[in-house]
Structures are given as structure tokens and as C-alpha cells.
N, C-alpha and C positions, 0 to 999 in steps of 0.2 A: 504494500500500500504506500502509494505518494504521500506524500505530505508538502505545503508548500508555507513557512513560517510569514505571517504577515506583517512581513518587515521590510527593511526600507535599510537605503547603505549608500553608501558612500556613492559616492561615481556614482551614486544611486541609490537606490533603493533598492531594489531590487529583486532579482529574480530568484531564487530559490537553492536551496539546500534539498535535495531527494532524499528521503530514508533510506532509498535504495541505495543511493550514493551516486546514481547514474545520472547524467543530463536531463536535464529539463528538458521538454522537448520543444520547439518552436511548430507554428507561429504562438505567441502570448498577447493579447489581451492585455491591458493593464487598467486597471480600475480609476483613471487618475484625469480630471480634468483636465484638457488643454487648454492655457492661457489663451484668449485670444489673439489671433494673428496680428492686428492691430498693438498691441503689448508686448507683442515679443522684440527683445532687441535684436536680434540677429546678430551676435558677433560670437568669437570665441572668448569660452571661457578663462582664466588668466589662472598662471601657476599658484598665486595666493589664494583664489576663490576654490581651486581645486583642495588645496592640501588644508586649509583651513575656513573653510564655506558650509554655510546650513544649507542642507536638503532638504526638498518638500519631494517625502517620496508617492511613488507610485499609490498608498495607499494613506496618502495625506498626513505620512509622518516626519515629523522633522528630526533628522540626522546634523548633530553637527561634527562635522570632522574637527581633529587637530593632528597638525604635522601629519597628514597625511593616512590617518588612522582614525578605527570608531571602533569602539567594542562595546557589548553588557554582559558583564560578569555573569546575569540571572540565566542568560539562554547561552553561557559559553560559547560566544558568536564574537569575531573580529573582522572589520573590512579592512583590509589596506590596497591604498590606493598604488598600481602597479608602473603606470607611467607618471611622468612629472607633468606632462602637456598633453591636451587633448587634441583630439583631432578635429576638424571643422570641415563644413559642405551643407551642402544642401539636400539635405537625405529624401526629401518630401514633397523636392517641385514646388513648394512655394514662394521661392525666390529668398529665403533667408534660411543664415547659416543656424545651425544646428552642431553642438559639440557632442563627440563623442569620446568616454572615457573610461579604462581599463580598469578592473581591482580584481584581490581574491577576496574569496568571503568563504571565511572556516565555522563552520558551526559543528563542534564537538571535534574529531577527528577527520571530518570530512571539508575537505576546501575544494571549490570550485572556482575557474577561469570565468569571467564575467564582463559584461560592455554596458554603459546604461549612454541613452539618448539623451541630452540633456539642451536646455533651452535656457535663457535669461528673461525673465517678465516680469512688468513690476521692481525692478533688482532683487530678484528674485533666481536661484536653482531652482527650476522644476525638472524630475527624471520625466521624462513621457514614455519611454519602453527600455526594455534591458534587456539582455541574453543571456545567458550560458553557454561559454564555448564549450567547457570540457571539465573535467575532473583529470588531476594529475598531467597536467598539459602545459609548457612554457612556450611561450611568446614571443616571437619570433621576430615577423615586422605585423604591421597594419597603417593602412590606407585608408581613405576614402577616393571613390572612383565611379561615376557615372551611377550618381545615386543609391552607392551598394558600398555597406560595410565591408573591407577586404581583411581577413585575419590569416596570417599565417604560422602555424602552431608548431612543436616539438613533441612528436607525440608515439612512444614507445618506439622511440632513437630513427625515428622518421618522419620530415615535416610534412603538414598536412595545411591545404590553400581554404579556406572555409568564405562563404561570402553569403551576406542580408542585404535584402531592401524592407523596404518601411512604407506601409500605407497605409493612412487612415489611423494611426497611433499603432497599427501589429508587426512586428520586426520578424520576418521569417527566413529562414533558409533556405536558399538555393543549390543548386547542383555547380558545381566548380564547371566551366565549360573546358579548362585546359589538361 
């Protein structure tokens, strides 16, 4: 049986810990209003907002990082944030950028490779969607390219090309064409 903790992380909020320990599976839904288009700034996120910036996550909780880190001792849960800088584009077609940013998220023994969407409104963090790359998976490079999240992972001593798009708030996976 799945379990999916309703919580919220860094880089986002976020997507999930499996009991199973296995990936989440895409596409996700996320429960979380989007700012109106009109409110969003459109720019990237800034190394200070990243490592030490409140989130309003996915499920309208606010996270604050510091130094790049969030934990609650109560559900033995940590996020740390995995790159320094995010990535920016325009994942959505609406003509404004959109950051996107890496972390792991360990709950108990199990950590998870993760990406959350992220927006500026209001000066405000809002996550609008996240992912789950992998379990026990390191990070290779990532892109963004032609409205599609590009991730390339380390993954049982062979890298692996992983790629999303995003519509309508749901971030789903694609098939690698190459």
C-alpha cells in the first residue's frame, strides 16, 4: 500500500515518500492553487530565496528553508536542497519563466531524487507541481529545453536521460526519444 505524506519541502513541497520505497508514479495532480497569471512575476528564483525562502506548498503548507535545509524531527523527514541554482523557462506556454529546483527528501531510511515547479506571486514561493525522479539515483546534469524538464541521472552505474512537460498544473513523463 502507497502512502503519500501531506507535506510540502523545500524546492517544494512536495511529492512523496512510497512505503514501498518505489517512485511515485507520474503524471500528479497537485492540490494547490495557481497564483494568477497576472501575479506571477516571471523571473528566476535567486540563490538566497532558494536556500533560505518560505514555501507555500503544494498543499498550502508553508516550509521554511534555512541554509538550504528543512527537517521535522516528528515524521523523521529532511529536505535538502540538491543544487544551488535553479533552473528557469517557460515550462507552460504562457510566456513566463517558471523555476525549477532539485532536492532529496529522506523520510525514515528512504530518500528520494525530486524536482518541484516553482513560481514567484505576490513575492511569494509557490510549488505548482513536483516529481520524483528516483530512489537511490544521483544527478547528473539537467536542462530545461523546448518546454520539457531534461534530467539526467546515475542510476545503478549507468546514466539514464529522463524528460517532463507540464500542462495544466500535471508534470508527467515522457519517453526519452534518443
Amino acid at each position: 500500500m502507497r502512502t503519500r505524506p501531506a507535506s510540502v519541502v523545500l524546492l517544494t513541497v512536495l511529492l512523496s515518500a512510497c512505503g514501498s520505497g518505489a517512485p511515485a508514479p507520474a503524471p500528479v495532480r497537485n492540490a494547490v492553487e495557481v497564483p494568477e497569471s497576472r501575479n506571477i512575476t516571471g523571473r528566476p528564483l535567486t540563490v538566497e530565496e532558494l536556500t533560505n525562502g518560505t514555501y507555500i506548498g503544494t498543499d498550502k503548507t508553508l516550509i521554511q528553508m534555512k541554509d538550504g535545509e528543512w527537517s521535522d524531527p516528528t515524521q523523521d523527514r529532511k529536505i535538502t536542497l540538491l543544487k544551488t541554482n535553479a533552473l528557469a523557462g517557460d515550462l507552460n506556454g504562457d510566456g513566463k519563466e517558471e523555476s525549477v529546483g532539485f532536492y532529496s527528501d529522506r523520510v525514515g531510511k528512504i530518500e528520494t531524487f525530486n524536482f518541484a515547479v516553482m513560481v514567484v506571486a505576490d513575492g511569494k514561493i509557490h510549488v505548482i507541481a513536483s516529481a520524483t525522479v528516483g530512489t537511490g539515483v544521483a544527478l547528473v546534469s539537467a536542462r530545461l529545453a523546448d518546454q520539457k524538464v531534461i534530467v539526467e541521472v546515475r542510476n545503478n552505474g549507468r546514466n539514464e536521460r529522463l524528460q517532463w512537460t507540464m500542462k495544466d498544473g500535471v508534470l508527467t513523463q515522457i519517453e526519452d526519444p534518443s
